[in-house]
C-alpha positions as CSV (number, residue, x, y, z in Angstrom):
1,X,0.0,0.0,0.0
2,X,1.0,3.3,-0.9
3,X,-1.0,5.7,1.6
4,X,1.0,9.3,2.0
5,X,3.1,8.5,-0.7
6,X,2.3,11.7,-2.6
7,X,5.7,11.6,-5.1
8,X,5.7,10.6,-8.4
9,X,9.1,8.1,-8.8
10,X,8.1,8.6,-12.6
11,X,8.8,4.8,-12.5
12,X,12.9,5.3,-11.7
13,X,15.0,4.4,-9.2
14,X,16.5,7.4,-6.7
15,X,19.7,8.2,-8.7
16,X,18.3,8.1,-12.3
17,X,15.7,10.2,-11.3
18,X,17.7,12.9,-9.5
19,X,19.5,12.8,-12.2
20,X,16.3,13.5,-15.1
21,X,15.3,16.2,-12.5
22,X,18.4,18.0,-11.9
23,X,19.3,18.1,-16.0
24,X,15.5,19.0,-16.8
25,X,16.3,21.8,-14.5
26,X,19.0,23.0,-16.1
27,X,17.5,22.8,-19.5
28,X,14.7,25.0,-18.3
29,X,17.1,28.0,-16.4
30,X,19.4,27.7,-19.7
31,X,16.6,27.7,-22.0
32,X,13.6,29.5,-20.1
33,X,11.4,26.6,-22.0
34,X,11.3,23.1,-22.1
35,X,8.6,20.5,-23.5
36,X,8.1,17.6,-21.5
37,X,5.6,15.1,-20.4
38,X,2.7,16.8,-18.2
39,X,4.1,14.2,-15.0
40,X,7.5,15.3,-15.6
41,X,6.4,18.7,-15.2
42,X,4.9,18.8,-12.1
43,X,7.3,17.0,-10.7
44,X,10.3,19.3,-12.1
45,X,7.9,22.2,-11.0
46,X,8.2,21.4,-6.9
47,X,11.9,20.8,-7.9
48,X,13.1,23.4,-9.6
49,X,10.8,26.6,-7.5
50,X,12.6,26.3,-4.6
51,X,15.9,26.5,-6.2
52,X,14.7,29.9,-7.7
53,X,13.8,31.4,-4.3
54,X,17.1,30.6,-3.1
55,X,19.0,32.1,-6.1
56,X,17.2,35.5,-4.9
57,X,19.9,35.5,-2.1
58,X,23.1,36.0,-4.1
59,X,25.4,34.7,-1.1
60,X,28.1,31.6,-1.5
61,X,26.3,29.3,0.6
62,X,22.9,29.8,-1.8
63,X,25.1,29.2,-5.1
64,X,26.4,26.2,-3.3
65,X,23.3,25.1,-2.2
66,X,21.4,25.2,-5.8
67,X,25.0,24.0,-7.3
68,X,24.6,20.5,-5.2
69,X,21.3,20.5,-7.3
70,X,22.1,21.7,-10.6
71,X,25.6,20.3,-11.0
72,X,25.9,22.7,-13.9
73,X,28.0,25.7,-13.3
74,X,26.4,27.3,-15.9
75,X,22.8,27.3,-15.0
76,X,23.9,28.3,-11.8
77,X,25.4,31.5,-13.5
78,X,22.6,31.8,-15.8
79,X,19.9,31.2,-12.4
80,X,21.6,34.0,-10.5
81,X,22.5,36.7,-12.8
82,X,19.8,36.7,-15.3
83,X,16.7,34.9,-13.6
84,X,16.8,36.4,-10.1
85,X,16.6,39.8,-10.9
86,X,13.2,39.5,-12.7
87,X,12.2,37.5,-10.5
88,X,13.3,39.0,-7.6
89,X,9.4,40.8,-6.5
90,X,7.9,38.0,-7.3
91,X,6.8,35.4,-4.1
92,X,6.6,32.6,-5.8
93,X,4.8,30.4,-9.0
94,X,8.2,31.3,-11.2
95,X,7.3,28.5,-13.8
96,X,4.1,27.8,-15.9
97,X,2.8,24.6,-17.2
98,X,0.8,24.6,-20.3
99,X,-0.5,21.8,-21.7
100,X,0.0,20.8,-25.3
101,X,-1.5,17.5,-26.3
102,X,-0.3,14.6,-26.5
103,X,2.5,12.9,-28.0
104,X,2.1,11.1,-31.7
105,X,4.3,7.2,-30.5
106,X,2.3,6.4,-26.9
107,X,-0.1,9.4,-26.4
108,X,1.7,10.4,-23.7
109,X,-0.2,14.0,-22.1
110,X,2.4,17.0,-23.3
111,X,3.3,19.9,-21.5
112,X,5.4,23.0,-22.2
113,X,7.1,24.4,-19.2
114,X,8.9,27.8,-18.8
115,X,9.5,30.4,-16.3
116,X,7.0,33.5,-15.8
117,X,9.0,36.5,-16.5
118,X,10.5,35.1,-19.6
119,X,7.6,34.4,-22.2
120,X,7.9,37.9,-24.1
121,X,4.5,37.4,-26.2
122,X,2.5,36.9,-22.9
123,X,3.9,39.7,-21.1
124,X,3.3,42.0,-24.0
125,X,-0.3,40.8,-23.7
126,X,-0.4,41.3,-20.4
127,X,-0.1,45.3,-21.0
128,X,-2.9,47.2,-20.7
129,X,-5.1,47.4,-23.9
130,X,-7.6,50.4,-25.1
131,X,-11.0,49.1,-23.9
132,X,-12.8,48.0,-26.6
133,X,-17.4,49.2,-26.3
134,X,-19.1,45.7,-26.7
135,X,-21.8,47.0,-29.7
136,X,-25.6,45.5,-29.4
137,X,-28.0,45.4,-32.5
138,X,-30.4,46.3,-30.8
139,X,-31.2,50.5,-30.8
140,X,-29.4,52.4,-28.0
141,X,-31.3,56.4,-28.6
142,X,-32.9,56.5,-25.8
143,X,-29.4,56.5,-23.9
144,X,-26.3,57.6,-25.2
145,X,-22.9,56.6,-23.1
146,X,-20.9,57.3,-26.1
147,X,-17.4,59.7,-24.8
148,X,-18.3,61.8,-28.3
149,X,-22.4,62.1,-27.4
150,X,-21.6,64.1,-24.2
151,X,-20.5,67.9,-25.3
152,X,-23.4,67.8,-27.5
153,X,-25.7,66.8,-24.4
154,X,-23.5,69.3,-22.5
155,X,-24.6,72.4,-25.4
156,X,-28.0,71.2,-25.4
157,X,-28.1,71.4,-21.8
158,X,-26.4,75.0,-21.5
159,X,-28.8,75.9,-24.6
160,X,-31.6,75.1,-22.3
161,X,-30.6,76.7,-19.1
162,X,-30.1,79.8,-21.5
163,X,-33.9,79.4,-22.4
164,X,-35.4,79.1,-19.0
165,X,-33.5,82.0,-17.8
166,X,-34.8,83.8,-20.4
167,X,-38.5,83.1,-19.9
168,X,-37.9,83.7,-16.2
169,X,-36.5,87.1,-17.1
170,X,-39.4,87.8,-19.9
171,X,-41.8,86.5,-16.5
172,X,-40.6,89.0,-14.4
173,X,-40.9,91.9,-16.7
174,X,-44.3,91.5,-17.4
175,X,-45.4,91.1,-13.6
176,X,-43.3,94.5,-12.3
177,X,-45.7,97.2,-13.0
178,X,-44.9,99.5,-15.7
179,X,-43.5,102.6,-14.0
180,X,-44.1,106.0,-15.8
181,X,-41.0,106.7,-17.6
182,X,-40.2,110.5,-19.5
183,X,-39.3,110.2,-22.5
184,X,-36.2,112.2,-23.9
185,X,-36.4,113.3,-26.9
186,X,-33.1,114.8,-28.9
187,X,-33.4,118.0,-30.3
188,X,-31.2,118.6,-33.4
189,X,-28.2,120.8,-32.0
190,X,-28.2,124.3,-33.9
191,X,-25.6,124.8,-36.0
């Protein structure tokens, strides 16, 4: 019985599987972007994340710590110079697993796996876009929420407070009582 055993072995002994996990690893800090089966990848995914948050402490023991790991210089060059900076604000979920089908020889279930920060065509996606007004068929006079509709509804507005102070003003004149007013009357100046 296997109760609590929640690791996949990936159906290899200890070493050869250390192994497959520690050069996957690599491929993925070299490469930012590996394809591999969808079990690999989870496993490889609780592997390699905690070897990221250590590279965010650049210190001799950390290197030497993710080295014992790796065993590739290199990725451990590439991991600390390159990866932990863009990663460095981030707590946590570095990689991303996205699944791609399944393979043409056993049918095996596909996945892609690369870190966050490095898929260019997501994170220009991710920037954000001009919201784009859903359109209806349907006939929207009645209520106008279009940016261009409201200085007109703005004028129309002014041209109607103009009219009501108007009649106020042509109300008032015609209640005040006519006051007896002399009339001047211009005489032609004598030359």
């Amino acid at each position: 019985m296997r109760h609590n055993n929640k690791n996949n072995h990936l159906g290899r002994q200890a070493g050869h599987r250390k192994a497959m996990l520690a050069n996957m690893a690599s491929s993925l800090i070299m490469h930012k972007r590996i394809e591999t089966t969808l079990a690999r990848a989870k496993v490889l995914r609780t592997y390699v994340e905690p070897l990221i948050t250590k590279s965010k402490d650049d210190t001799t023991h950390s290197r030497r710590m993710v080295f014992s790991h790796l065993k590739d210089k290199y990725a451990v060059t590439e991991l600390f110079r390159n990866v932990a900076p863009k990663i460095a604000d981030r707590p946590g979920g570095y990689t991303r697993i996205l699944k791609i089908g399944f393979r043409q020889g056993d049918a095996a279930e596909m996945a892609m796996m690369e870190l966050v920060d490095f898929n260019e065509a997501m994170l220009a996606s991710a920037t954000p876009k001009k919201e784009v007004k859903k359109t209806t068929r349907r006939s929207r006079a009645a209520k106008k929420t279009d940016d261009s509709a409201e200085p007109k509804t703005t004028a129309k507005k002014a041209k109607a407070a103009e009219a009501k102070v108007e009649e106020v003003e042509a109300k008032v004149e015609e209640q005040q009582p006519e006051a007896p007013t002399a009339e001047v009357t211009e005489t032609p100046a004598e030359e």
